[in-house]
Phi, psi and omega in degrees: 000141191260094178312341195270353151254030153233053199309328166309338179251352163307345181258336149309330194272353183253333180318306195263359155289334188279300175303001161271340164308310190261322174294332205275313163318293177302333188251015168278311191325315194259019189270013170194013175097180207291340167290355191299150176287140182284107143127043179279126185292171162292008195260014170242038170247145255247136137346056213311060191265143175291323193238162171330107133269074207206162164263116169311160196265123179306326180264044174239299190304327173295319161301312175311333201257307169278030169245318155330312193267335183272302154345267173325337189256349173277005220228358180205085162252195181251118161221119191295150161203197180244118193312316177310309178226023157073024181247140165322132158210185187264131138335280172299003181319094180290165179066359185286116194298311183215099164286162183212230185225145126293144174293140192260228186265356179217162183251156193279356174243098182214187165251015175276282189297022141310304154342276192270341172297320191315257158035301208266343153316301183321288173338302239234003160248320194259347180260332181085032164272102190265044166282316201316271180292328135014291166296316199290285192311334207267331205260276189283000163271007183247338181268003181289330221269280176331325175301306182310322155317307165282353204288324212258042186218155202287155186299332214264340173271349144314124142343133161331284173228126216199150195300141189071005146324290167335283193317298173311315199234045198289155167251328184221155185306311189294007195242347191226322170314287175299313185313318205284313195299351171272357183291299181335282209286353164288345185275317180295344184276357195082014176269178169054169174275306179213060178332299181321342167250031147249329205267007141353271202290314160315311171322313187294322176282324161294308162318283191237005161249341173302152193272134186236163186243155193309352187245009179085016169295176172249122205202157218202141176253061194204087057250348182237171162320089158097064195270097212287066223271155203275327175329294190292031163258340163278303191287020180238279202307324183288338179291313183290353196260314153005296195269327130000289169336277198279339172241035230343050167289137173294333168307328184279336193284284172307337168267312156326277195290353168277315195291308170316312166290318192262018147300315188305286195316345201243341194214033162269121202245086209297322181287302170319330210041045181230184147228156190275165216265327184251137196223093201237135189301337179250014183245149204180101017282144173273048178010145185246131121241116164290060204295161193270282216278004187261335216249020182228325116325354182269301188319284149324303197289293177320318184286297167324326175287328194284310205302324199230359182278131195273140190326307193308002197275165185282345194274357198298312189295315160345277175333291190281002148309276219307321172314305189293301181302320182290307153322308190278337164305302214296333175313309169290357184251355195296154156304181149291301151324327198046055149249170137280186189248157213286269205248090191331345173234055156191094205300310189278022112318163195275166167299117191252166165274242281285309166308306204292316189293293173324309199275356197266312175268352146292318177290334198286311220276317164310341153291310146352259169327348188094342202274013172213152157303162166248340161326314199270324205247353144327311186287303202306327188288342191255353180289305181283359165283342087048255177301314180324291194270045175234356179238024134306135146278194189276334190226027126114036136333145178222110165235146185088079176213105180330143178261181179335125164259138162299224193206130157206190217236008176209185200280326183284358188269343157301286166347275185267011145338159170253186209210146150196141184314334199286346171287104184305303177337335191244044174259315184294326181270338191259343173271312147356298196288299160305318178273014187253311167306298186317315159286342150312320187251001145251357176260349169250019178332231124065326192241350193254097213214157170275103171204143202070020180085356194212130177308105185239158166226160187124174181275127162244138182276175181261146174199000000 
């Protein structure tokens, strides 16, 4: 076609050549403000992400953690009182027949605060700050005091109620499982005189009085008759391995390593690669949710079991499957944001902490330890450390945290749980969480960089 006799349309074609020229110009130009160098592509131009796309600053994750521990210390003090008539006393007060505590905004005896002691060991070995164990001590060395105190005194003359009961007199797992295993590791860290007569009587009730199913699972007739909750694998598995450890009897190691597995064979959902929250012997189909904080005691309980089970065990190899597999479901499911979710394989539910943090310090610890690449699942712990530490508050609050769950059977009893700062679960998985990054990112210092638009860890070349 001879263009010099169409000039109309010769003059469309330089028309939309300029303006693709000048449009092309302008947004390399704005692709980093106005300083930008001319002709910087558009694959550099910066995202629009809600929360830090960056590998976090240590002493950033270190201020967080420490307003937690400042929190936490106003808000779960020590105040002696006299149970009888509810008035202030000395700690050391001789002749008060049934001394106690008052209650603060959390209880110090829980399987939440199992939890957060667990946390605050950590903390306090990795950062080597020692308010971390402070808290620990000064907190189980006042329920070591008390107990002892109820120990030497007849069952019918105790107080209803009154601190360390639970330990000593346990009924359920949730009164007793976490709390021991953080007794363990306090007694091994050097607190208290004589812990062992609290983490005793529990050890026993995990063993031999809690309800087992014919095959030695650990099982509950609640909310129905021979009731599988996915929960009592943290409240089991850290204790037994714990006391394995500390007396290297083989046995705890193996009841450890029984309950995971066959907790697994009933309530491993193999196409999610998750698990369902719920297990009941008489029910068939077994309905699946894969609640995030249910699927975060699993998790936990595997990594704690991994942390201390020596490799030569026969189960070992097991272990770090069921770990590893479970790891790559929970990795598919991180949110975009890099949180997870109330019931992780349904994004439009909300985002939860408490979940986000257990899996957040698992993978981390797995990485540590050796049991994950840090190349493939590096990015996922800082995407979701992240996410975290943007619902601390200013004055070390942990907000968006499920408050206490039953066990139910359809989406919507997941789904609308409510959320509060005031929920203890998610203070123990985010000091967890946090002091497990702080050591990620010094022991990979050297490998872990904002580099390409995106967070690696491993030698990225240079160009």
């Amino acid at each position: 076609m001879n263009l010099r006799n169409n000039r109309p349309i010769t003059i469309c074609i330089v028309a939309f050549a300029l303006i693709t020229f000048f449009q092309s110009s302008y947004l390399t130009s704005q692709t980093h403000g106005p300083d930008a160098a001319p002709g910087q592509g558009l694959w550099r131009m910066d995202p629009d992400y809600p929360i830090q796309y960056q590998v976090p600053e240590i002493n950033q994750i270190e201020s967080k953690l420490e307003s937690v521990l400042d929190y936490l210390e106003k808000k779960s003090p020590i105040r002696w009182i006299d149970l009888d008539t509810k008035k202030p006393i000395e700690s050391d007060n001789v002749g008060i027949e049934h001394p106690g505590l008052e209650y603060g905004l959390f209880s110090l005896i829980s399987y939440q605060w199992g939890v957060t002691y667990a946390g605050m060991l950590q903390a306090a070995e990795i950062t080597g700050d020692s308010r971390y164990l402070d808290y620990v001590k000064v907190r189980l060395e006042t329920i070591e005091k008390i107990t002892n105190h109820y120990l030497e005194i007849d069952l019918d003359k105790r107080p209803r109620r009154y601190l360390g009961k639970r330990l000593i007199t346990p009924h359920n797992l949730d009164q007793c499982g976490a709390m021991t295993a953080a007794l363990i590791k306090a007694k091994q860290a050097g607190i208290g005189q004589q812990l062992e007569e609290l983490i005793n009587p529990s050890m026993q009730f995990i063993r031999t009085q809690q309800k087992r199913l014919t095959d030695g699972t650990l099982a509950r007739d609640r909310p129905l008759p021979d009731s599988l909750w996915l929960d009592d694998l943290y409240m089991s598995v850290p204790a037994l391995a714990q006391m394995g450890k500390a007396t290297g009897d083989q046995s705890y190691f193996d009841d450890a390593c029984r309950q995971l597995i066959q907790m697994t064979d009933r309530m491993f959902v193999p196409e999610l690669e998750l698990y369902r929250h719920g297990w009941v012997k008489e029910m068939n189909p077994h309905p699946t949710f894969p609640w995030g904080r249910a699927n975060g005691w699993t998790i936990m309980a595997a990594t704690e079991l991994l942390s201390v089970l020596p490799k030569q065990h026969s189960k070992y190899d097991i272990i770090l499957s069921i770990y590893r597999q479970h790891i790559q479901g929970i990795v598919k499911y991180q949110g975009i944001n890099g949180f997870w979710h109330q019931l992780l394989d349904r994004p439009e539910t909300y985002a939860e902490t408490s979940a986000t943090a257990m899996f957040v310090f698992s993978i981390a610890r797995g990485i540590n330890e050796g049991w994950l690449d840090a190349a493939a699942f590096g990015p996922t712990t800082v995407l979701g450390w992240n996410a975290l530490q943007t619902q601390i508050g200013k004055n070390g609050e942990v907000y968006g945290t499920c408050v206490g769950t039953g066990m139910g059977w359809d989406p919507a009893f997941y789904a609308y749980r409510p959320v509060s700062e005031h929920a203890a679960h998610g203070y123990g998985p985010v000091i967890l969480a946090a002091s497990e990054m702080i050591k990620l990112l010094e022991t990979l210092a050297d490998t872990v960089t904002y580099h390409d638009s995106a967070v690696h860890f491993g030698e990225t070349p240079s160009w």
